[in-house]
SERO-199290 format. One record per residue (C-alpha): x, y, z; residue number from 0; residue in three letters. Coordinates in Angstrom, 2 decimals. Example, Ala and Ser with C-alpha at 12.3 -4.5 7.8 and 13.67 -1.06 7.14 Angstrom:
! SERO-199290
[site [12.30; -4.50; 7.80]; 0; 'Ala']
[site [13.67; -1.06; 7.14]; 1; 'Ser']
***
This chain:
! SERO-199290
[site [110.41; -0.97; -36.74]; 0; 'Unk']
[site [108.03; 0.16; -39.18]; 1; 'Unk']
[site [104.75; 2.68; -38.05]; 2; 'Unk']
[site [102.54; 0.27; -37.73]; 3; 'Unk']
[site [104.60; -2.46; -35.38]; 4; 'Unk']
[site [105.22; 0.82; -32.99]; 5; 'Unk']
[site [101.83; 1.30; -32.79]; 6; 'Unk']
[site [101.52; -2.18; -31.95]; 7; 'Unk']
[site [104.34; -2.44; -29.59]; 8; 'Unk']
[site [103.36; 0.69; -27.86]; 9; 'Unk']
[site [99.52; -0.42; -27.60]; 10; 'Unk']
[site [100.90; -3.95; -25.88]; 11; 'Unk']
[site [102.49; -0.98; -23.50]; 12; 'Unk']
[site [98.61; 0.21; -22.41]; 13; 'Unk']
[site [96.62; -3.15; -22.82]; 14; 'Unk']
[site [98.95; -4.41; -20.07]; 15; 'Unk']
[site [98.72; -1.26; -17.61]; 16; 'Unk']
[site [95.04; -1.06; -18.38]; 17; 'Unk']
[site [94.62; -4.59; -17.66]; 18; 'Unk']
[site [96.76; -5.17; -14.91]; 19; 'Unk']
[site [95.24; -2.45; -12.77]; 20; 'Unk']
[site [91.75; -3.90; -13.88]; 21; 'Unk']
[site [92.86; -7.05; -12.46]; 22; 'Unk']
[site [94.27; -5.11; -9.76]; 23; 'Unk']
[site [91.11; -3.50; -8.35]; 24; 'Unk']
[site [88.34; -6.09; -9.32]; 25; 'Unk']
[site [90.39; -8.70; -7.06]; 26; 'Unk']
[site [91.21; -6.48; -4.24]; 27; 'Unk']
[site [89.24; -3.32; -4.17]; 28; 'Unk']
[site [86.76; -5.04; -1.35]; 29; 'Unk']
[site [89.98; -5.20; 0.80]; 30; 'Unk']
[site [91.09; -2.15; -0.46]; 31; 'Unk']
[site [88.16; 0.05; 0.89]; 32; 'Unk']
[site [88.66; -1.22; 4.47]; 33; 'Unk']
[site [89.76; 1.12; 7.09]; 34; 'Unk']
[site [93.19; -0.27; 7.73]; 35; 'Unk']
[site [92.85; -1.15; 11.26]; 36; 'Unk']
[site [89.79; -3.21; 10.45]; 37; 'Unk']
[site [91.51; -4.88; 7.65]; 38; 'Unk']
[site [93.04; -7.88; 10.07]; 39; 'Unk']
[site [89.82; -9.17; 10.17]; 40; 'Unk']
[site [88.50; -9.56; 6.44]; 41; 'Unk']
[site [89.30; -12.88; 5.13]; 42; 'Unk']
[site [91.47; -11.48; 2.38]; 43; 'Unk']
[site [94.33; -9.88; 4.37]; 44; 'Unk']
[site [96.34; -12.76; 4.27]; 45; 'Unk']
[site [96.50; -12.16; 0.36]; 46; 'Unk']
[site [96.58; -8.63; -0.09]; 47; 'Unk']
[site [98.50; -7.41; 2.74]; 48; 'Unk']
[site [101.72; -5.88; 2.26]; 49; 'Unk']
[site [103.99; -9.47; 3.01]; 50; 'Unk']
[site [100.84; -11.87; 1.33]; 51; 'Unk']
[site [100.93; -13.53; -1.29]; 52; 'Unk']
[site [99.47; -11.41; -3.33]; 53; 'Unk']
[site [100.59; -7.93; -1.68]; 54; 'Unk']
[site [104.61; -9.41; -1.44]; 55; 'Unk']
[site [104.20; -10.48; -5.06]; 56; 'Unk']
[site [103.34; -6.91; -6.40]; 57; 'Unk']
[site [106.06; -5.78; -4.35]; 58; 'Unk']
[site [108.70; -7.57; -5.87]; 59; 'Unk']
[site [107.50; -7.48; -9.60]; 60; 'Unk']
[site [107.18; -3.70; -9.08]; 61; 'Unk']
[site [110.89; -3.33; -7.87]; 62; 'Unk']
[site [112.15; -5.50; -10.49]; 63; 'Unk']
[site [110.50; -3.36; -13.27]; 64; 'Unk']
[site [111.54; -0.56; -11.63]; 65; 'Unk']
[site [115.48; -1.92; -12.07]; 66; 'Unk']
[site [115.15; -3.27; -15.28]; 67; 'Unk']
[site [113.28; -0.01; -16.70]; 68; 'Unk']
[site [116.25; 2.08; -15.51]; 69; 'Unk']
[site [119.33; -0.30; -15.91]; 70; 'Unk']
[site [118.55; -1.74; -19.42]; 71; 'Unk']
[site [117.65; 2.34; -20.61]; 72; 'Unk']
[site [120.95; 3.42; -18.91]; 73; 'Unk']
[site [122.58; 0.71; -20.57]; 74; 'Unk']
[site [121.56; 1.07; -24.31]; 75; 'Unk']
[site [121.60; 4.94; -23.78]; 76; 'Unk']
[site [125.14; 5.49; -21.92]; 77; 'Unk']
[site [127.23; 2.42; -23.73]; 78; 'Unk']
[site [125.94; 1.93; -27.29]; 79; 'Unk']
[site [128.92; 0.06; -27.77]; 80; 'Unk']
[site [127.98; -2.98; -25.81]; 81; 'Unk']
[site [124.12; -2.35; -25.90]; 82; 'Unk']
[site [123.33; -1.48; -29.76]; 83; 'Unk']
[site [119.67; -3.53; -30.25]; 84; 'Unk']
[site [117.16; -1.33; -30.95]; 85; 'Unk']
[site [116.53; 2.60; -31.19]; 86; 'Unk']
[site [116.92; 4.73; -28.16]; 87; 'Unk']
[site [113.53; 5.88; -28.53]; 88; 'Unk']
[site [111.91; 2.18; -28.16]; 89; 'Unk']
[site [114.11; 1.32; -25.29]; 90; 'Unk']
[site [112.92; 4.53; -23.89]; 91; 'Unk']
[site [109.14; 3.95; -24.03]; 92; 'Unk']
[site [110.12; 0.95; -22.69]; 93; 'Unk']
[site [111.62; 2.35; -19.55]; 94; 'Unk']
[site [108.48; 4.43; -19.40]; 95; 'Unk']
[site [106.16; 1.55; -19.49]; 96; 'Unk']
[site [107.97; -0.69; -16.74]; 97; 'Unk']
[site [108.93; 3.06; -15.10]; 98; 'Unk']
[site [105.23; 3.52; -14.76]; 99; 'Unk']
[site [103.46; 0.15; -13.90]; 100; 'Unk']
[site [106.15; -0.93; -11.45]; 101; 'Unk']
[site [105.17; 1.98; -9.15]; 102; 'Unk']
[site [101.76; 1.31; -9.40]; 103; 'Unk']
[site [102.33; -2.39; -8.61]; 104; 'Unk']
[site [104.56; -1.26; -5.68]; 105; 'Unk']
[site [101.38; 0.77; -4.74]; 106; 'Unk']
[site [99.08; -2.01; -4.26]; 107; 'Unk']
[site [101.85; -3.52; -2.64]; 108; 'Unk']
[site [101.69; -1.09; 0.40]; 109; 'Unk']
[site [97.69; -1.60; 0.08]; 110; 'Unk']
[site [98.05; 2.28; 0.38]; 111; 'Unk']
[site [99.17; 2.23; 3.85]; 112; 'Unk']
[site [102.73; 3.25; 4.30]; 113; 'Unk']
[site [104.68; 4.98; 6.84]; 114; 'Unk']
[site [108.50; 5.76; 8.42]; 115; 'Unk']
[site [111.07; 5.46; 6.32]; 116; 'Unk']
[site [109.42; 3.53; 3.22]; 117; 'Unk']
[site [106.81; 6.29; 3.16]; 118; 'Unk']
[site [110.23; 8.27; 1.64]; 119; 'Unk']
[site [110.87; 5.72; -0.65]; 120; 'Unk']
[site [107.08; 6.08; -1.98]; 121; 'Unk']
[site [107.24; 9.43; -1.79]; 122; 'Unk']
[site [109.99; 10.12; -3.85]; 123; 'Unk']
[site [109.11; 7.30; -5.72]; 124; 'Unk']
[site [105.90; 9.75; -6.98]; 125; 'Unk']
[site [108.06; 12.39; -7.32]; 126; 'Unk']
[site [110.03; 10.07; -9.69]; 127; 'Unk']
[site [107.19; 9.56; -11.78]; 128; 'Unk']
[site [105.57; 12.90; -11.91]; 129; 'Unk']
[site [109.50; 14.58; -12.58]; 130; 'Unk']
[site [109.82; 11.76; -15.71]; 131; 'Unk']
[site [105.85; 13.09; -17.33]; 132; 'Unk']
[site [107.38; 16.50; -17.28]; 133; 'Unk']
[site [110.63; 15.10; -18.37]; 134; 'Unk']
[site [109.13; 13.27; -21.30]; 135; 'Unk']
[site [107.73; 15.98; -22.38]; 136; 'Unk']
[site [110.30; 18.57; -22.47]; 137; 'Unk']
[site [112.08; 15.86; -24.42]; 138; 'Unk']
[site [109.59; 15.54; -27.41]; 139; 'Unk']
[site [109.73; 19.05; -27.79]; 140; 'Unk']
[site [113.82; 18.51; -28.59]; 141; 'Unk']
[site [113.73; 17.54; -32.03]; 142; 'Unk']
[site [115.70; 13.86; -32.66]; 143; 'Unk']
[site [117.01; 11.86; -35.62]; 144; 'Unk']
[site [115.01; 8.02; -34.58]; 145; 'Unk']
[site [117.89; 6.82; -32.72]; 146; 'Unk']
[site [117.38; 9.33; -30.36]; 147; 'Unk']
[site [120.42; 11.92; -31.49]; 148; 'Unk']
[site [119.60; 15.55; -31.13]; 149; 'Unk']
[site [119.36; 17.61; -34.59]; 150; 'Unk']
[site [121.06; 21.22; -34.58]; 151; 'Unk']
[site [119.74; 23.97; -35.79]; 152; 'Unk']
[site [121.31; 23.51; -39.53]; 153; 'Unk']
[site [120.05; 20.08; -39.28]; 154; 'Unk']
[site [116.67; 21.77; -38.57]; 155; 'Unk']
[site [116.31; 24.33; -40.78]; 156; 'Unk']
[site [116.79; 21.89; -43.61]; 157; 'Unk']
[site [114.00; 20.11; -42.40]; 158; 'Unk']
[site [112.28; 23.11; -42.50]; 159; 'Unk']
[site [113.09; 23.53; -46.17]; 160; 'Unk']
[site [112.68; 20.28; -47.48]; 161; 'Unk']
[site [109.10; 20.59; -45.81]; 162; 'Unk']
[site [108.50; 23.69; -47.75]; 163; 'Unk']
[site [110.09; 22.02; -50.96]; 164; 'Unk']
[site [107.36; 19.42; -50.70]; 165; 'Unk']
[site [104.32; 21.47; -50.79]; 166; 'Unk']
[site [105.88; 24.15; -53.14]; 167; 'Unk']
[site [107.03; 21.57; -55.77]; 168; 'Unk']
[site [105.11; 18.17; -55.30]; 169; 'Unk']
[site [101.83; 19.65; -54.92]; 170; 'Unk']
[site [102.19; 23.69; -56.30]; 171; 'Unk']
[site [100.62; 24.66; -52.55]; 172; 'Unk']
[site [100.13; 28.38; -52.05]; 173; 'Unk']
[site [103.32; 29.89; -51.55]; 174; 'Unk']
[site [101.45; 33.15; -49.69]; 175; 'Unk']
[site [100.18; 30.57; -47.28]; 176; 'Unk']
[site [103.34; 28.73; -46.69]; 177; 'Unk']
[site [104.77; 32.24; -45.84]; 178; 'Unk']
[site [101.92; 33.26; -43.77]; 179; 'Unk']
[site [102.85; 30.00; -41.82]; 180; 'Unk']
[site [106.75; 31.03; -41.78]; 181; 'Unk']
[site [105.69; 34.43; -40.49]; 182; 'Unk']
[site [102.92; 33.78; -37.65]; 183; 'Unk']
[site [104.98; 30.85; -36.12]; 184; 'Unk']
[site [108.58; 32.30; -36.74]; 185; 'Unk']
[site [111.76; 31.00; -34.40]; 186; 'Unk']
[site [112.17; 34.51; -33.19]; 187; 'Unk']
[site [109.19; 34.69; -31.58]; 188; 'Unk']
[site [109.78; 31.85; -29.21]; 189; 'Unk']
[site [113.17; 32.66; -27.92]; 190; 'Unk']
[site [113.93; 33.34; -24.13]; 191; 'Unk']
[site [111.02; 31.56; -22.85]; 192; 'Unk']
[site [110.92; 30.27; -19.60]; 193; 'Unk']
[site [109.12; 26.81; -19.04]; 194; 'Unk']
[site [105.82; 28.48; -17.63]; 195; 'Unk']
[site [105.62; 30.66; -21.00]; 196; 'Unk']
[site [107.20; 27.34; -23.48]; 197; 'Unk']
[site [103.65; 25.76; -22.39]; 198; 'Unk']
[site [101.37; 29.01; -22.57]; 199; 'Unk']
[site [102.61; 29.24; -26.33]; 200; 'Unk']
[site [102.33; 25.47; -26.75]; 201; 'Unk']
[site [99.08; 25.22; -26.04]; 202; 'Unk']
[site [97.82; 28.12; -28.08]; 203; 'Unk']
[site [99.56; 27.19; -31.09]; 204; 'Unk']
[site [97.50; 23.74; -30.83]; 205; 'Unk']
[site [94.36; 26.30; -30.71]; 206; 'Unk']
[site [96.02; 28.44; -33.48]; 207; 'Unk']
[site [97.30; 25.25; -35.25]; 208; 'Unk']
[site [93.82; 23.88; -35.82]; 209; 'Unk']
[site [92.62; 27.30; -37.49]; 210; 'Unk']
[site [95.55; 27.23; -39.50]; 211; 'Unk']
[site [94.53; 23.76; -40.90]; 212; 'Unk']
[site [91.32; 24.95; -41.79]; 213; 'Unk']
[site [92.72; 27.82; -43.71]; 214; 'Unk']
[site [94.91; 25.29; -45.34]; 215; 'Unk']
[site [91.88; 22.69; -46.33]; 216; 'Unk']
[site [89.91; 26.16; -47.34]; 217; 'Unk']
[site [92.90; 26.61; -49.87]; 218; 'Unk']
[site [93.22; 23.40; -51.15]; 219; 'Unk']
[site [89.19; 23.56; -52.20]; 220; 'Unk']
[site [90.58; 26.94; -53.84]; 221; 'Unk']
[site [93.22; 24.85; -55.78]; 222; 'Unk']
[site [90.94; 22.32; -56.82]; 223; 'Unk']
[site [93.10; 19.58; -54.96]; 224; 'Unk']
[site [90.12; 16.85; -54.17]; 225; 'Unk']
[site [92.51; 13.27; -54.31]; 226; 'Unk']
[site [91.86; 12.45; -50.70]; 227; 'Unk']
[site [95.40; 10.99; -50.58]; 228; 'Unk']
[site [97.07; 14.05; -51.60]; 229; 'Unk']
[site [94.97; 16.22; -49.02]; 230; 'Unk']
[site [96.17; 14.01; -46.59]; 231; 'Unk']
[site [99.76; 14.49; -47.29]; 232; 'Unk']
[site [99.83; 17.79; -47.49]; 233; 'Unk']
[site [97.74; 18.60; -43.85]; 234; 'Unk']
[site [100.08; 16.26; -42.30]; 235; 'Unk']
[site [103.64; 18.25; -44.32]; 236; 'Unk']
[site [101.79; 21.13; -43.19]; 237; 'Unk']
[site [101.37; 20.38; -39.24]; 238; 'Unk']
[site [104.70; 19.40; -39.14]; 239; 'Unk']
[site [106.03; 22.54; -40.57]; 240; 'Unk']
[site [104.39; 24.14; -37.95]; 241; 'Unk']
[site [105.23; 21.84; -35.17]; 242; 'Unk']
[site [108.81; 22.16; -36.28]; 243; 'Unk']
[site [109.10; 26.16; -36.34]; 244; 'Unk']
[site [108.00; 26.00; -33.07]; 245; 'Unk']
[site [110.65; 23.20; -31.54]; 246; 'Unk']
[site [113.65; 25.55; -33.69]; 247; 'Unk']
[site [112.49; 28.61; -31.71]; 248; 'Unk']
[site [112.26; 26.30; -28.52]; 249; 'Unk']
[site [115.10; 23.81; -28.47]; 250; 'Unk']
[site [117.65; 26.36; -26.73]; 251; 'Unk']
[site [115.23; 26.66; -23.69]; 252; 'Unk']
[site [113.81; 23.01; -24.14]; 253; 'Unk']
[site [117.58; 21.94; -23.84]; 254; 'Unk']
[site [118.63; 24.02; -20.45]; 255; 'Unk']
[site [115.15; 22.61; -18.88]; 256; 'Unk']
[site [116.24; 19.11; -19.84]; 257; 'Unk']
[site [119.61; 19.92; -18.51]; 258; 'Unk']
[site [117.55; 21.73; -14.85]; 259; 'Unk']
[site [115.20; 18.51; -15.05]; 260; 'Unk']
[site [117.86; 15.91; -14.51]; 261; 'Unk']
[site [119.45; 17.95; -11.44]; 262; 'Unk']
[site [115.78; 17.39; -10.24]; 263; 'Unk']
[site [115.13; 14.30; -11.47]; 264; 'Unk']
[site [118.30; 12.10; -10.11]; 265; 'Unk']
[site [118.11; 12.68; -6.56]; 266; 'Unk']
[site [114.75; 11.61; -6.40]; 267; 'Unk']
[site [115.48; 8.32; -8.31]; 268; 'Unk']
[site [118.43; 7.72; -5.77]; 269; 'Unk']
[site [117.19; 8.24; -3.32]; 270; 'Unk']
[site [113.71; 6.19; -4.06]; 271; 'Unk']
[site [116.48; 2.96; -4.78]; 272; 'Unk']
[site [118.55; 3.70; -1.75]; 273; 'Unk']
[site [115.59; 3.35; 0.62]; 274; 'Unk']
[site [114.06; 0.67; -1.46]; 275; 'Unk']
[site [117.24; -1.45; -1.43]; 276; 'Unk']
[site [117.43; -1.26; 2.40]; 277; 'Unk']
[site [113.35; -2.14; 2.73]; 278; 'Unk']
[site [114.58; -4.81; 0.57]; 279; 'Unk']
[site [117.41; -5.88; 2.85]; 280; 'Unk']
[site [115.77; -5.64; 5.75]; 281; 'Unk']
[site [112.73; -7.85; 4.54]; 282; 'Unk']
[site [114.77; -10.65; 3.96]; 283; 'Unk']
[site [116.87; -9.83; 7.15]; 284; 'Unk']
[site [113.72; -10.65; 9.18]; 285; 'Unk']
[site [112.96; -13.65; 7.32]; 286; 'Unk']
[site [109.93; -12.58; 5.06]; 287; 'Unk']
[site [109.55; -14.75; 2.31]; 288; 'Unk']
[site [107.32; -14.82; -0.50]; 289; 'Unk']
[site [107.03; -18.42; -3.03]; 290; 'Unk']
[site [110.59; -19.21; -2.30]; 291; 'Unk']
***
């Protein structure tokens, strides 16, 4: 899958959400804005309630994204032997995509009123998708070949060098400023970070990144280098030096907070199917039905 199908495949992703919940909330926000025990009498319960047509409808679609976010994921990801189409990372912002809009779905479903032993099942169902933002981004910051294997350090620090190979040969880029990168964003500087301090640093080497960048396009001037193209390339080698000294000095705390997130992150999931399953079970045991 080339750059520019991703960006098309992942931009179907947030047309859909952003459309869906449009639909969503033009067609039922009147409803939705009714005090709940006055919502019996508005001519539109019988669609968006949580066993109408359109309420019971959202309910199932969002419980069968749900499954197949997580089973076809779980599938490609723990047996690549059976389940080889595609690159781990596509199937994975796949299982983000129908891991994110199912629960909203499901939310409409309750028509925000829910209670007992579902309200459990919602609950953790938030937790769910809170836990997998965090947990998607503690897992960018683990560097990855594009079928989603993890690169060791060696594998690393010859990225590193083939980055600086680029600018030193291919474009004869200042080698004081290359080492003035190597220095101020050294591997040693990130190690033994806990997670509160791994996104203090993050977020002031964005600050310090784009000051960098300037000092870099201030150089270039200084070298003469005005081919737009070439300027281009060289920013972009540049910001991913950068972005890659910082995920070397990282990955060993990046990779125990993965390891802490999914002790955090499974229960929730079971538990959020568990409950769902027997809401499920009882539903039909009562004789709800929706088209069918």
């Amino acid at each position: 899958m080339n750059n520019i199908i991703h960006k098309i495949y992942v931009g179907s992703f947030v047309i859909v959400s952003i459309l869906s919940v449009g639909i969503l909330l033009i067609n039922g926000y009147n409803y939705y804005i009714i005090p709940v025990e006055e919502r019996v009498f508005s001519s539109a319960h019988q669609i968006f309630k949580p066993s109408g047509i359109w309420g019971h409808g959202l309910g199932i679609a969002g419980t069968l994204m749900m499954i197949i976010g997580v089973s076809v994921y779980m599938l490609r990801k723990r047996k690549p032997r059976i389940f080889r189409f595609g690159n781990l990372k596509y199937w994975l912002e796949f299982h983000i995509f129908l891991c994110t809009l199912g629960p909203v779905f499901v939310l409409f479903h309750t028509a925000f009123k829910f209670g007992g032993i579902v309200a459990v099942s919602f609950w953790s169902m938030v937790a769910v998708v809170l836990s997998g933002i965090i947990g998607r981004f503690i897992y960018i910051q683990i560097p990855r070949t594009i079928q989603g294997h993890e690169l060791d350090y060696n594998e690393l620090n010859e990225l590193n060098k083939n980055l600086t190979q680029q600018l030193e040969s291919k474009f004869q880029f200042s080698s004081v400023i290359i080492s003035d990168i190597e220095k101020e964003f050294r591997a040693d500087k990130y190690y033994g970070m806990s997670f509160g301090q791994s996104l203090s640093v993050i977020f002031f080497d964005f600050i310090n990144l784009r000051k960098k960048m300037k000092l870099v396009k201030n150089e270039l001037l200084c070298q003469k280098i005005n081919d737009k193209k070439s300027i281009k390339e060289i920013l972009k080698i540049v910001k991913s030096k950068i972005v890659l000294l910082r995920r070397i000095g990282l990955l060993k705390t990046m990779q125990k907070l993965f390891n802490y997130w999914h002790i955090v992150h499974l229960p929730f999931a079971i538990s959020m199917f568990v409950i769902m399953l027997i809401h499920v079970g009882v539903t039909i045991l009562f004789g709800y039905r929706w088209i069918f």
